[in-house]
N, C-alpha and C positions, 0 to 999 in steps of 0.2 A: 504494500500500500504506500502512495507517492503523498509526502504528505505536504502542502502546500508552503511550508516553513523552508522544508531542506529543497522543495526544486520548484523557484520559480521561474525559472523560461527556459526552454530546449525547445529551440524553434526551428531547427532541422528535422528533430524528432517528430515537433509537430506537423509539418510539412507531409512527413510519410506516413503519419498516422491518418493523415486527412488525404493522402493520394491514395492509400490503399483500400479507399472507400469508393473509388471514384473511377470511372472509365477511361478518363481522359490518364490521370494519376498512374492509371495501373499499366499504361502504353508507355511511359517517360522510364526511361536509361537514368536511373539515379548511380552517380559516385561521387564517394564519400569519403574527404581526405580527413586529414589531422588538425587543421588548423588553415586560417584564414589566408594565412601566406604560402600555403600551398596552393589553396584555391585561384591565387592569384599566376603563378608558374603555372599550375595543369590549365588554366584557364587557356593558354596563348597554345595549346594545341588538341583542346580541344572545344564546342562553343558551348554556350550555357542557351538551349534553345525549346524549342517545343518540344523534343528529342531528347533532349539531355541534359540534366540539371545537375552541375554542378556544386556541393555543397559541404563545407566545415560540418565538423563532429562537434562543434562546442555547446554549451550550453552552463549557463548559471545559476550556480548553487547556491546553498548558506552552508558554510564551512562549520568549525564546532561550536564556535563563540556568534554565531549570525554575521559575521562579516559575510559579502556575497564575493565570489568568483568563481572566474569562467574556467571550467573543468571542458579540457579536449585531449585529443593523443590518441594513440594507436589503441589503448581500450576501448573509448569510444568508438571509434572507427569498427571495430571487431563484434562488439553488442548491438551496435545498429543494422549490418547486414545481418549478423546473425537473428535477429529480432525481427526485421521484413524480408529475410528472403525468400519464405515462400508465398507471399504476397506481390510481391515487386521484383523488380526486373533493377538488381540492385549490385555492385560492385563496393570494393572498399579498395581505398590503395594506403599503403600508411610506410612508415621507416621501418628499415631492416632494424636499425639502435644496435644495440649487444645483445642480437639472440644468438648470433652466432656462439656467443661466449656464455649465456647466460642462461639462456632461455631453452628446456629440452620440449615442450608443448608445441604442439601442431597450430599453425595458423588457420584462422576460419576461414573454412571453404568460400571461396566468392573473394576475397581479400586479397593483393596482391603487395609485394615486398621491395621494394625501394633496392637496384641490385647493392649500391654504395651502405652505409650505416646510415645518412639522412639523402635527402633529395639538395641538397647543397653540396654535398658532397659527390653526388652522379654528375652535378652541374662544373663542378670543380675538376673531375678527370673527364672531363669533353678535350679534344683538342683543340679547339678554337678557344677555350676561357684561358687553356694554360699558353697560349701564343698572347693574347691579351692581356693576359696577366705579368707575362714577363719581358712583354712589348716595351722601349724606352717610352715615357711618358713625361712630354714636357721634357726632354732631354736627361731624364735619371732613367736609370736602367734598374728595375724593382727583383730583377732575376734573384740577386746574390739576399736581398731581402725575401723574397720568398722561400729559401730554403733554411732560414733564420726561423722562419712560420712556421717549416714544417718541424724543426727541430725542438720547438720550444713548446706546440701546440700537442707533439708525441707524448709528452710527459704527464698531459694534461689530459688524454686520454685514456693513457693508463689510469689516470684516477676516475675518471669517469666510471672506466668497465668496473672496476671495483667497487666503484658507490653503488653499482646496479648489482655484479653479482652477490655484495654481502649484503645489501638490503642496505646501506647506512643513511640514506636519508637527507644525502650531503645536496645541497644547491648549488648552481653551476652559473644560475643564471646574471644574478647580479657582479658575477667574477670579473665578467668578460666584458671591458668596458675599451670599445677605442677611443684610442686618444689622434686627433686631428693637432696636435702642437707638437714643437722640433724642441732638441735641446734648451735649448734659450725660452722655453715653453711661449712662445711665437706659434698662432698659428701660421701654418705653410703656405 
């Protein structure tokens, strides 16, 4: 029982709860990403139409103390097809993350797996992003500074995988902060 304190809006949810009533609803190709910034990448290959409606897993909760936020991510993603897929004509695509390392459980049927660990990262070994990426720019050459990235960013993934394999709980998010200033803390 959903009780109107802990979930007040899943408007994806709503969407398929209210398509799968419906004829028009139950003809629509729904897929179902992790979050809004994916919607906006799968969006440029594929369209959000009468056909095919593109849509975020998220939805806002009240967390323990009633603050509200928005809860999304590859569960999401994974309880929502699982939930309309014999209703709907439904898809989920979500991030590989560390199941390679972590995770021994089967992916839900219908759901498809990021080949990289996120979708920024499949976007990152394209060969056009890495010629871009280490293309002179403004006449600096970023090459020798990208492999500073990779070497600093390595260590940061090890802790990553291990936040996720021991369960520890660790946040990542507010870590990772760029910084747009030089030496001389001058922006560039």
């Amino acid at each position: 029982l959903r009780s109107a304190v802990s979930r007040i809006d899943y408007y994806t949810q709503g969407l398929l709860e209210t398509a799968k009533y419906s004829d028009a609803g139950r003809e629509i190709t729904w897929v179902i990403v992790e979050s809004d910034d994916d919607c906006e990448v799968y969006g440029k290959f594929m369209y959000d139409d009468d056909n095919v409606k593109l849509r975020d897993s998220g939805c806002k909760e009240a967390d323990k103390i009633g603050k509200y936020v928005i809860r999304k991510g590859w569960a999401r993603v994974e309880r929502l097809v699982a939930e309309y897929k014999d209703s709907l004509t439904i898809i989920g695509i979500r991030d590989k993350d560390y199941t390679a390392f972590v995770d021994t459980r089967d992916v839900t049927p219908g759901v498809f797996v990021t080949d990289c660990r996120d979708l920024e990262m499949m976007m990152i070994q394209t060969g056009v992003l890495q010629r871009i990426i280490t293309s002179p720019i403004r006449g600096r050459d970023f090459s020798d500074i990208l492999s500073s990235v990779y070497e600093h960013t390595r260590v940061l993934g090890y802790m990553r995988i291990m936040n996720e394999g021991c369960a520890l709980s660790c946040k990542f998010h507010d870590f990772l902060k760029m910084s747009l200033q030089n030496k001389n803390n001058r922006p560039d």
